[in-house]
C-alpha positions in Angstrom: 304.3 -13.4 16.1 305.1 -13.6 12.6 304.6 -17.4 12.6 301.8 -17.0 14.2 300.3 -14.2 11.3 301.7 -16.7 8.5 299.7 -19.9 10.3 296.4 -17.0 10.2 296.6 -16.3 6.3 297.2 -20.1 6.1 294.1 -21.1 7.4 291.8 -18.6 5.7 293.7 -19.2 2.1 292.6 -22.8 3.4 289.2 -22.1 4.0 288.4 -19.9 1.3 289.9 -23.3 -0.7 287.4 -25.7 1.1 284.4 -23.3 0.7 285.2 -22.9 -3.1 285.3 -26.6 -3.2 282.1 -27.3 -1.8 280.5 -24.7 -3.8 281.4 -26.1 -6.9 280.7 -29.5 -5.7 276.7 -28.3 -5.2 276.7 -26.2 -8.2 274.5 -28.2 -10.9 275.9 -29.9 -13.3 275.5 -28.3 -17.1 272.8 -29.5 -18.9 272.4 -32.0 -22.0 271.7 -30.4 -24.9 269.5 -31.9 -27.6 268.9 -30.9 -31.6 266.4 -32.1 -34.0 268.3 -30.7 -36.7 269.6 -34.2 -38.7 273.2 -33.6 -39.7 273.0 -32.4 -43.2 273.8 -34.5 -46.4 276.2 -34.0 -49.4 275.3 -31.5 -51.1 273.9 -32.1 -54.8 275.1 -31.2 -57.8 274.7 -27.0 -58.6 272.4 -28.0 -61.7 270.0 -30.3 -60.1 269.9 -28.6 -56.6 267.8 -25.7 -56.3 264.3 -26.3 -58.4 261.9 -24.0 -55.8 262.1 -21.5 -53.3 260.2 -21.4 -50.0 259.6 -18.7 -46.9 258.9 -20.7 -43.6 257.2 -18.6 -41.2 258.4 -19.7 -37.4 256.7 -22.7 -36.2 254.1 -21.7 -33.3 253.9 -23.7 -30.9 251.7 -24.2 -27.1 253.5 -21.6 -25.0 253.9 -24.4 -22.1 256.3 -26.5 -25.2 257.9 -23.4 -25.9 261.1 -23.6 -23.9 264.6 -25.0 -24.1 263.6 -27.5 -21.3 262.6 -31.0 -22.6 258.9 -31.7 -21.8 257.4 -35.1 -20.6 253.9 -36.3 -20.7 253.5 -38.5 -17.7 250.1 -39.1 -17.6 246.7 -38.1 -18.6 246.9 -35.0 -16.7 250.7 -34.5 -15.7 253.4 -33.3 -17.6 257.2 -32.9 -16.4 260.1 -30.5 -17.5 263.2 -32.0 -17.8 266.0 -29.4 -16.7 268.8 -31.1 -17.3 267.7 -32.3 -20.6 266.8 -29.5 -22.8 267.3 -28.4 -26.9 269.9 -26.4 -28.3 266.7 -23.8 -28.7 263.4 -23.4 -27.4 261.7 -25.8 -28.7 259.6 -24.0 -31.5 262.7 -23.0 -33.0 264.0 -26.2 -33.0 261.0 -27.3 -35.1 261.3 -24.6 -37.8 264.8 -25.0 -38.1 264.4 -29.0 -38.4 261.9 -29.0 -40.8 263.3 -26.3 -43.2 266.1 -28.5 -43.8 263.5 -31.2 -44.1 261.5 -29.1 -46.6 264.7 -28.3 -48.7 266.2 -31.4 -48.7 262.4 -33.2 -50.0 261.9 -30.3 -52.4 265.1 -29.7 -53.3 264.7 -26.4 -52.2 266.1 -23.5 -50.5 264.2 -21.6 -48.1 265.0 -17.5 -48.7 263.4 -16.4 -45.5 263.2 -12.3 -46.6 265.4 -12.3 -49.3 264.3 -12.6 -53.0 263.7 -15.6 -54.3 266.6 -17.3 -57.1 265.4 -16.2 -60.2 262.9 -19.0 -62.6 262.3 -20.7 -59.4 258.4 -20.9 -58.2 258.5 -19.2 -54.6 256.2 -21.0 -51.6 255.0 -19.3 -48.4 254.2 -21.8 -45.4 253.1 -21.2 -42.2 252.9 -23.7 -39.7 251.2 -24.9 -35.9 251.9 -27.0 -33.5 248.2 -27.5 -31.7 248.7 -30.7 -29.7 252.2 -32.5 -29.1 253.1 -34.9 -26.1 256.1 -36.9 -25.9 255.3 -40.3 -23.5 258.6 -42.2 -22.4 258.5 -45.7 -23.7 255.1 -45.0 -25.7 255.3 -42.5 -28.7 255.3 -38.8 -29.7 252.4 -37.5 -31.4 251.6 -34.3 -32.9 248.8 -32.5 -34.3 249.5 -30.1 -36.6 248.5 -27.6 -38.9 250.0 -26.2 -41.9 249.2 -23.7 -45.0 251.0 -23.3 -48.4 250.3 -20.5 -50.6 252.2 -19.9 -54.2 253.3 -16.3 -55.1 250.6 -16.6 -57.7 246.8 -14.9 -58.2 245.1 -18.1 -58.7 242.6 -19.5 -56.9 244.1 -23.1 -56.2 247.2 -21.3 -55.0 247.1 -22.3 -51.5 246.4 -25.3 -49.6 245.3 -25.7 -45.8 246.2 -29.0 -44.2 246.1 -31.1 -40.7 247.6 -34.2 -39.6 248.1 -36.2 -36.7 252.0 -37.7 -36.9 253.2 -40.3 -34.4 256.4 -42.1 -33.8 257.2 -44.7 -31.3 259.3 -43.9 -28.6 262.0 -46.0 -26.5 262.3 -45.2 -22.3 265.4 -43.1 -22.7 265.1 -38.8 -23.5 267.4 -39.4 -26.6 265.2 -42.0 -27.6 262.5 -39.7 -27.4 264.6 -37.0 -29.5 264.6 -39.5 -32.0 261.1 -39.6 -32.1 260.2 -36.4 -32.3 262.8 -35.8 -34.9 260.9 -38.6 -36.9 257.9 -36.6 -36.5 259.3 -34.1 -38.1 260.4 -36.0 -41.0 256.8 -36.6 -41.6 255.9 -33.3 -41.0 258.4 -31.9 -43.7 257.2 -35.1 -46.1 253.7 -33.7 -45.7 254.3 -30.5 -46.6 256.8 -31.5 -49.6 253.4 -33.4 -50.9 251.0 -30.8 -50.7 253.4 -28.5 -52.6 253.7 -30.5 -55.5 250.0 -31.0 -55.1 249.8 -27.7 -56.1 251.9 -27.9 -58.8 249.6 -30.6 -60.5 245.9 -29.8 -59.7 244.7 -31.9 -61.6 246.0 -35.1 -59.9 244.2 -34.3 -56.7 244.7 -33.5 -53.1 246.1 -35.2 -50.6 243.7 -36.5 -48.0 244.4 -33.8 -45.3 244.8 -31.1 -47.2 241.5 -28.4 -48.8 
């Protein structure tokens, strides 16, 4: 009898084995996880590095982009989500977090978000949109977006409102497709970083998407 209870707890030690086997075989495997956040360079010298201060408002973004999951335009009229291929963050966070380093590192800036600005430093507010962006495999990404920079400053020529369209080729493969969109946002943050220093020299003009 006891042989026969020992054989019993054998088999359902066994089976409990087998069934947590083949529940972890059909569990999904963990995602990929994707950054547009470039990996940061040396830092400069503490004399030459901070020469503004900036606030960057979160980046809106089309509430259907506005997930971790990676989205795919596949046609005129189809887009896919990618669930196994998604960012570090929903997406819109991604973007503000990839272009303030962006903006710092073109401005040589730092961006306070609610604190008070360093002190002798001119301070720059900037809000930012997303209105169009589709990512095509083995075409491009392409963005239009919005942008406005305003100067802690009662002046009239204080603030600037701009819109570009930004493209970036893109390979077949979702990381070539990162890279893309994180080249976007290069251009993006170089836009910006222009119509700043736009503002700093009124007299020289505006750039051609900016009023």
């Amino acid at each position: 009898m006891m042989m026969r209870a020992n054989r019993s707890s054998f088999l359902r030690l066994a089976g409990m084995a087998g069934a947590a086997a083949l529940m972890g075989a059909c569990a999904s495997p963990e995602p990929t996880l994707h950054t547009l956040s470039l990996r940061a360079a040396a830092p400069a010298p503490e004399a030459a590095r901070i020469q503004r201060a900036f606030r960057l408002s979160g980046v809106r973004v089309p509430e259907r982009l506005d997930k971790p999951q990676i989205v795919l335009r596949t046609s005129d009229s189809q887009v896919q989500e990618l669930e196994q291929q998604r960012w570090a963050a929903p997406f819109g966070s991604e973007l503000r977090d990839a272009l303030s380093a962006g903006l710092a590192d073109a401005l040589a800036a730092v961006d306070v978000g609610g604190a008070t600005a360093p002190a002798g430093v001119p301070l720059y507010r900037i809000s930012t949109d997303v209105q169009r962006f589709d990512a095509r495999p083995a075409q491009d990404v392409s963005a239009l977006v919005t942008w406005r920079v305003s100067r802690d400053a009662a002046a009239p020529d204080s603030a600037l409102t701009c819109q570009a369209t930004l493209t970036e080729p893109a390979g077949r493969e979702v990381d070539a497709v990162v890279t893309a969109t994180q080249g976007v946002v290069r251009q993006w943050s170089q836009r910006i970083a222009e119509s700043v220093r736009s503002l700093e020299a009124p007299g020289k003009g505006l750039p051609a998407w900016c009023r």
